[in-house]
C-alpha positions as CSV (number, residue, x, y, z in Angstrom):
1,X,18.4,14.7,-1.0
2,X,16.9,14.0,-4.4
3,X,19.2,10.7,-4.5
4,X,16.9,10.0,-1.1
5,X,13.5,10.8,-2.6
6,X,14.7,8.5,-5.5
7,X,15.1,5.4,-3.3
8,X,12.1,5.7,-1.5
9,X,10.3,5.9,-4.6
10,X,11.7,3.1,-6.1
11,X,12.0,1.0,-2.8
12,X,8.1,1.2,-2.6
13,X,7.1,0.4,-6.1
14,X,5.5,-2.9,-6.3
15,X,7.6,-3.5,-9.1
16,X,11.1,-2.6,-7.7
17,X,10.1,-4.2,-3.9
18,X,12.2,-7.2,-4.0
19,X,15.4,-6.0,-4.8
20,X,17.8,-5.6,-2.6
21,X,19.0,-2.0,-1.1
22,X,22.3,-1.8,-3.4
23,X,20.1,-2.7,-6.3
24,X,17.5,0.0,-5.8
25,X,20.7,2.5,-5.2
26,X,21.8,1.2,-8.4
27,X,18.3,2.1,-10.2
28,X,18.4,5.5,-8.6
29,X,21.8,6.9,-10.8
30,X,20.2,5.9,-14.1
31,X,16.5,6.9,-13.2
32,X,15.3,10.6,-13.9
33,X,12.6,11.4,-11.1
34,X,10.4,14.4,-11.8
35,X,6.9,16.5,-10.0
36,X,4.7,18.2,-11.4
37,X,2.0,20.1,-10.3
38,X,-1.9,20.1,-11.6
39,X,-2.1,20.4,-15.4
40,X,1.5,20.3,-15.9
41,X,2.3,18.1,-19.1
42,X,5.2,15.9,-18.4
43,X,5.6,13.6,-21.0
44,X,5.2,13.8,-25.0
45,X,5.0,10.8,-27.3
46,X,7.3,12.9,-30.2
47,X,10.0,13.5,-27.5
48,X,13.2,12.5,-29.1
49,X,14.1,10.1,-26.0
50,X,11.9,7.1,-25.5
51,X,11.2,6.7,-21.9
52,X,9.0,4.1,-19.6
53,X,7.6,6.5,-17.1
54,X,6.3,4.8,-13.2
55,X,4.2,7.2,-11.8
56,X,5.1,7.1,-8.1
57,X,2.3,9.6,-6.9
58,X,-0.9,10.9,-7.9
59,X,-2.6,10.5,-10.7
60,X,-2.7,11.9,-14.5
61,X,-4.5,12.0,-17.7
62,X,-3.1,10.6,-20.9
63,X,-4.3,12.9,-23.7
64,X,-4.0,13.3,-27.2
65,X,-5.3,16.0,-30.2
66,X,-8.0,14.9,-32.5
67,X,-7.8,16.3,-36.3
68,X,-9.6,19.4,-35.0
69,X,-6.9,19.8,-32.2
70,X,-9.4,19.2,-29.5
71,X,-8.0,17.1,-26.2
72,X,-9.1,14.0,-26.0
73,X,-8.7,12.0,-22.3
74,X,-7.7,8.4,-23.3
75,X,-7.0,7.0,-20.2
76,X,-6.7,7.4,-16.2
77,X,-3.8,6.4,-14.6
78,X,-2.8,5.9,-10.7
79,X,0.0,5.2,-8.4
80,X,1.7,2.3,-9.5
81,X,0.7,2.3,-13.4
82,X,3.5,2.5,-15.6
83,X,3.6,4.5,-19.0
84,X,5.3,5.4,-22.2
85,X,7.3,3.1,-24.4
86,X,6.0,0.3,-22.1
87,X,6.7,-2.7,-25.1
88,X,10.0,-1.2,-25.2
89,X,10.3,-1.3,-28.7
90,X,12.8,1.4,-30.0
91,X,11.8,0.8,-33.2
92,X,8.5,1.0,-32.9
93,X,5.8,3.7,-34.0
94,X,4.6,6.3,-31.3
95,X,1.2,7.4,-31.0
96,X,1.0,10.7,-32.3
97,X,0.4,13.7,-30.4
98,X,-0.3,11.9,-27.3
99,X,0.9,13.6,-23.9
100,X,0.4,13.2,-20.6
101,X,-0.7,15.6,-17.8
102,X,-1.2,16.0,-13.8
103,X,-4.4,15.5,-13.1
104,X,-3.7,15.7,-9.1
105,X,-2.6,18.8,-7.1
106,X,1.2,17.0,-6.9
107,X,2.8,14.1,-9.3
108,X,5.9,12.3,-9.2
109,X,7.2,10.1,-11.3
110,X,10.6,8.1,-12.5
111,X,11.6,7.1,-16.1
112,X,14.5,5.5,-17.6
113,X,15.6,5.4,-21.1
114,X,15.0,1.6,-22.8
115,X,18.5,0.8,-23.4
116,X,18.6,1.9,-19.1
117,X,15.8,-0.1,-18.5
118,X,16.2,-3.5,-20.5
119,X,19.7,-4.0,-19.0
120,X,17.7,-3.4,-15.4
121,X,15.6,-6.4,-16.7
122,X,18.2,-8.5,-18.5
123,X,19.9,-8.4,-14.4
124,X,17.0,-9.2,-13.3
125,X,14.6,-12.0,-14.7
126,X,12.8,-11.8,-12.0
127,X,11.6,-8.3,-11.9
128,X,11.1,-8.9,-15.8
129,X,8.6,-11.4,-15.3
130,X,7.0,-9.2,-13.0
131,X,7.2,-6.5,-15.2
132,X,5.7,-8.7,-18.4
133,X,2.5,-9.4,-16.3
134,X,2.0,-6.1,-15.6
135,X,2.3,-5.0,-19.3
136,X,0.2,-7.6,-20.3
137,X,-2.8,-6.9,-17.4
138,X,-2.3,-2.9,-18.7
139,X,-2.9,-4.3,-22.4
140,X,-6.0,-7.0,-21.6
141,X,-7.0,-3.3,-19.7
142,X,-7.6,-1.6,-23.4
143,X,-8.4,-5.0,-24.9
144,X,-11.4,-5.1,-22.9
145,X,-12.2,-1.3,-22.8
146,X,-12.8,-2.0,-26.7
147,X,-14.6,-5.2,-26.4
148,X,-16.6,-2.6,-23.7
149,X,-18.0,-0.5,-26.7
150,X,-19.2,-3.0,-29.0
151,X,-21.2,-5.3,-26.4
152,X,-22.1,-2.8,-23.3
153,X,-24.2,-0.1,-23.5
154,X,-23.4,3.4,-22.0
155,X,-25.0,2.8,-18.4
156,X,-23.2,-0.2,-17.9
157,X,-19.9,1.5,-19.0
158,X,-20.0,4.3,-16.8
159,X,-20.9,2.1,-13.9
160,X,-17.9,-0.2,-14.7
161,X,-15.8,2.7,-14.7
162,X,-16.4,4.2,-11.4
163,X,-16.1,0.8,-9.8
164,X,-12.9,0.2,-10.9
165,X,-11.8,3.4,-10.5
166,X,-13.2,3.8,-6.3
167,X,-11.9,0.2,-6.0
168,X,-8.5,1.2,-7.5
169,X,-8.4,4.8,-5.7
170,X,-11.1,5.1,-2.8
171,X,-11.6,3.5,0.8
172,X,-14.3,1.3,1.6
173,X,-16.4,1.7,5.1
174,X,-18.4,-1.2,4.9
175,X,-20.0,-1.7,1.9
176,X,-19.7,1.8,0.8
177,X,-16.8,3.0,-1.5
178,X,-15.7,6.8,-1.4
179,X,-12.8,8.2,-3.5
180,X,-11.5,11.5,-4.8
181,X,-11.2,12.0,-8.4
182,X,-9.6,14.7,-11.1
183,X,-11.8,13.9,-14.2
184,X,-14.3,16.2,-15.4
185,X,-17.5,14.7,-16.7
186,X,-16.0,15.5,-20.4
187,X,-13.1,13.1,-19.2
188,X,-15.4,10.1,-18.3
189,X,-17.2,10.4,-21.5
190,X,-13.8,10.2,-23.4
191,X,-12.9,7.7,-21.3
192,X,-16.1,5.3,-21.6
193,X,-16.7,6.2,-25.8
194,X,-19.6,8.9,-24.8
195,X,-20.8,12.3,-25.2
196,X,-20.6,14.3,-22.2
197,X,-24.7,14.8,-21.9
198,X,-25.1,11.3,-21.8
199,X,-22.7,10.9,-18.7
200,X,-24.3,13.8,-17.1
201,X,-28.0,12.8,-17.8
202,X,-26.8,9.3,-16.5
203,X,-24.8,11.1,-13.6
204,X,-28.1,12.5,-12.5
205,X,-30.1,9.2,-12.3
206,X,-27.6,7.4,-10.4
207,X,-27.6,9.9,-7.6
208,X,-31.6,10.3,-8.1
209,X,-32.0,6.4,-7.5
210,X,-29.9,6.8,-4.3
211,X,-26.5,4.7,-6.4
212,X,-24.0,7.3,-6.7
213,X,-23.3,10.7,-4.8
214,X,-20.9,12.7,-7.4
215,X,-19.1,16.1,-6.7
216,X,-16.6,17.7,-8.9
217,X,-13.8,16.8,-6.5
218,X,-14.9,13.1,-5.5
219,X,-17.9,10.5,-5.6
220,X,-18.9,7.9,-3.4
221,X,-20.7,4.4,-3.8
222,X,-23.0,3.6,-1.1
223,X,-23.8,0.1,-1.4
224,X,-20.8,-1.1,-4.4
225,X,-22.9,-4.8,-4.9
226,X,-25.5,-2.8,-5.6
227,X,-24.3,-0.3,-8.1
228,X,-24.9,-2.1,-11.5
């Protein structure tokens, strides 16, 4: 049965879609595939394995500790995102302390070691191609998310945030965009380089000027051309 749950997995990743059946059955003995439930950790940068983790469903919070041992949310990730070692360099320096947790009431996910992993790619040029673009839009991601807190100011970061994010997660009726979400406001300012008043005060405004209706368990964008 697990074997099953496995394929289908793998068979509907974007990434995985164009191999053929005996390939993906292939990928399923040397994959580990795991669920966790909300605010289970599941993955630790000092584990003595490196992994590349695919999360298959849900969504979950990449965290680390600050020199205080606070958590600090560093990033949101969906169905489809990849994670981990993903320059799969085993030689390479981790990030320290950095973990990552179900943010959704259910998470799956599948991993394989590198060595696993660059012999699936080395088989397969063309799933490595496909699998360097996707690296590299993940990385031009954090590249701009920088370039974000130097030249944009908080409003516009916030805004840009839960565009993306409805776009990535939500439905759209018309020109309205409605999602669920996980993320605490504390989350979103961690995300965006805030404090947690400013996204609340700016939180308020939105939905005051009609922009943004916000619970803790989703938000929706009425008119999304309109929400800058």
């Amino acid at each position: 049965m697990e074997r099953d749950v496995k394929y289908w997995y793998l068979r509907n990743h974007h990434l995985f879609s164009q191999l053929s059946s005996d390939d993906v059955k292939t990928l399923c003995v040397i994959s580990n595939f795991r669920k966790a439930r909300k605010n289970e950790d599941i993955y630790f940068a000092q584990d003595g394995e490196k992994r590349i983790y695919f999360l298959k469903k849900g969504t979950l919070k990449i965290l680390s500790l600050d020199a205080d041992g606070n958590e600090v949310t560093k990033d949101v990730l969906m169905q489809g995102d990849i994670f981990g070692e993903i320059t799969l360099d085993e030689a390479g320096s981790r990030a320290e302390n950095e973990f990552a947790r179900a943010a959704s009431p259910e998470v799956a996910v599948c991993s394989f070691t590198l060595s696993n992993f660059e012999q699936v790619l080395q088989k397969h040029p063309t799933l490595a191609i496909r699998y360097t673009k996707q690296v590299g839009w993940r990385l031009k991601t954090l590249e701009n998310r920088f370039s974000d807190l130097v030249f944009k100011d908080v409003r516009t970061r916030l805004v840009e945030f839960l565009k993306s994010y409805a776009a990535q997660n939500g439905n759209q009726t018309g020109s309205s965009l409605s999602t669920q979400h996980f993320l605490t406001q504390q989350d979103i300012a961690h995300i965006i380089g805030a404090s947690r008043q400013t996204v609340a005060t700016l939180m308020n405004e939105l939905t005051e000027q009609n922009l943004l209706q916000y619970s803790r368990q989703s938000f929706t964008i009425p008119d999304y051309k309109a929400f800058v």
